[in-house]
KOLGUGU-89378 format. One record per residue (C-alpha): x, y, z. Coordinates in steps of 0.25 Angstrom, whole numbers, plus 5000, padded with zeros to 4 digits. Layout:
% residues N
XYZ...
END
This chain:
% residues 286
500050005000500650134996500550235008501250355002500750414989501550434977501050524969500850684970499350674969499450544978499950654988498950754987497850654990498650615001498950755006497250785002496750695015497250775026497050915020495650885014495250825030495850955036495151045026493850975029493950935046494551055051493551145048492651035056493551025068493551185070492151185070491951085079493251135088492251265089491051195095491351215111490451285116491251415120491951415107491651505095491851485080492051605072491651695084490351625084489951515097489751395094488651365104487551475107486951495120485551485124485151505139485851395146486151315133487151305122486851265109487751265094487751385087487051315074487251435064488851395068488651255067487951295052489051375050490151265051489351165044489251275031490751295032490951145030490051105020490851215012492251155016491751035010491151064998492451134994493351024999492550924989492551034977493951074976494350934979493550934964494251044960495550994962495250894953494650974944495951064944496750954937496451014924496751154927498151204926498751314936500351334939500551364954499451404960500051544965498951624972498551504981500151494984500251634988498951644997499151495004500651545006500451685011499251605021500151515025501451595028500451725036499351625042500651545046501451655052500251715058500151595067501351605073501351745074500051805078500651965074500551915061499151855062498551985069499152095058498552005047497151955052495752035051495752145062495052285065496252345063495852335048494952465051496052525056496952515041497352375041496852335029497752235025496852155036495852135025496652035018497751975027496851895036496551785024498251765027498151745042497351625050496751675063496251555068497751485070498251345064496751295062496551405053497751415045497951285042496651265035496551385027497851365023497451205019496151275012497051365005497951264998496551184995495951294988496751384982497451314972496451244966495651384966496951454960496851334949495251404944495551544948496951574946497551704953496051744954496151644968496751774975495351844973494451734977495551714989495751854995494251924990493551804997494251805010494451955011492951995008492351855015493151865027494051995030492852095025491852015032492452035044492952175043491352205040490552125049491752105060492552235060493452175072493652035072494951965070495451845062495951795048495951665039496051635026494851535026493951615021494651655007494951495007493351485007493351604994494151514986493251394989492151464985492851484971493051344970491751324973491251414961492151344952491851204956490351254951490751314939491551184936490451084943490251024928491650964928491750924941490850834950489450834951489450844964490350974963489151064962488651014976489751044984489851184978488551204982488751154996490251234996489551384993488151394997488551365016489451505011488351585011487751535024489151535030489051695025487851705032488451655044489451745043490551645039491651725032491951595024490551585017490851745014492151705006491451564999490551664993491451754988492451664984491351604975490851734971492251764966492351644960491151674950491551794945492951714943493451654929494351514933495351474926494551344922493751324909492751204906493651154897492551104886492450954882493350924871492650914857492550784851493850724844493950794829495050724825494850644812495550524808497050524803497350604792496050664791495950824790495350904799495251044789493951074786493251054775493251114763491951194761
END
């Protein structure tokens, strides 16, 4: 029995286990880390009190539940996609490198040295003429290990593949979805809250996978159409929940309407035209 694999695609599949079981249980195992009673997730309490009694917060549990029939549905589309991306050819993908390389090198620093966290993450002294606070908490992770390791996981899962159907135009569905979903938001609604991520410019690029997968559902499965649907319509109740990542799923998707990819329906190939040895193919004389 061969234990070790000895091709390169032999090794992605190998590598694909433990990075798809993280992408989909972590979100899971936070939720469910949230639940004691004197916890909060997002500012929110999990248990609400009544009298003398504490029940679940439902809206929350609803929340949670939306948030991961979306991680889902994109986990089985682009998996589809990748598959799909077979035929499409694309030198090094470098916007994803930049953006996953500067995340990784800031977000990285930023845990070991919390000045660099507090200069670059969303803060009121935006008001006050730090403006650069609009776009520099997509490069910092607030939240510690948790958080930086899977948005940096989600990055290099989604932006690749999205770089291969968008080109450069990634760096628009990237920063406009998680600057106008998530830092604008909060600037808006939240004037003096804290906190950064890059998550939910990771959810702005699902969302124009998402789009492409339906404009492409005709040459992928069947099935493909439903997992769409189930990926972008819990964005607008998590919207309407105030969920910054629904915001950025709907504007990633928006973006990537208006968008032109870089892949064609390339058209059936006609029938074979060629005649028999020797025979012309000049038209005929009139």
């Amino acid at each position: 029995m061969r234990l070790m694999p000895r091709s390169r695609q032999g090794w992605l599949r190998l590598l694909a286990f433990p990075f798809a079981a993280y992408l989909l249980i972590a979100p899971v195992a936070a939720f469910l880390g949230a639940l004691p009673a004197a916890s909060k997730l997002n500012g929110v309490p999990t248990y609400v009190v009544h009298g003398t009694e504490a029940h679940l917060n439902y809206g929350l549990m609803a929340v949670g539940l939306a948030g991961y029939v979306t991680i889902i549905s994109a986990f089985v589309c682009v998996i589809r996609l990748y598959r799909y991306a077979g035929r499409v050819t694309k030198p090094v993908p470098g916007v994803s490198i930049l953006i996953i390389g500067a995340t990784v090198l800031i977000s990285g620093l930023a845990l070991f040295f919390p000045q660099i966290l507090f200069a670059f993450w969303r803060s009121p002294a935006f008001w006050t003429g730090e403006w650069w606070r609009l776009v520099t908490p997509l490069f910092v992770q607030s939240e510690g290990w948790g958080q930086y390791v899977y948005n940096v996981l989600t990055a290099l899962f989604l932006l690749p593949l999205a770089e291969k159907f968008y080109g450069k135009r990634l760096s628009v569905l990237y920063f406009v979805s998680g600057i106008l979903g998530s830092e604008v938001f909060f600037y808006a609604f939240y004037p003096d809250t804290n906190g950064a991520g890059s998550s939910v410019a990771n959810y702005g690029v699902m969302g124009g996978l998402f789009v492409f997968a339906f404009r492409h559902r005709q040459e992928l499965s069947r099935s493909t159409v439903v997992f769409v649907i189930s990926g972008l319509c819990p964005s607008f109740f998590l919207s309407f929940r105030q969920d910054v990542h629904g915001n950025g799923m709907l504007l990633g998707a928006l973006l990537a309407c208006l968008m032109r990819s870089r892949v064609d329906t390339v058209p059936e190939a006609p029938p074979d035209m060629r005649g028999t040895m020797g025979t012309s193919l000049s038209p005929p004389a009139l």
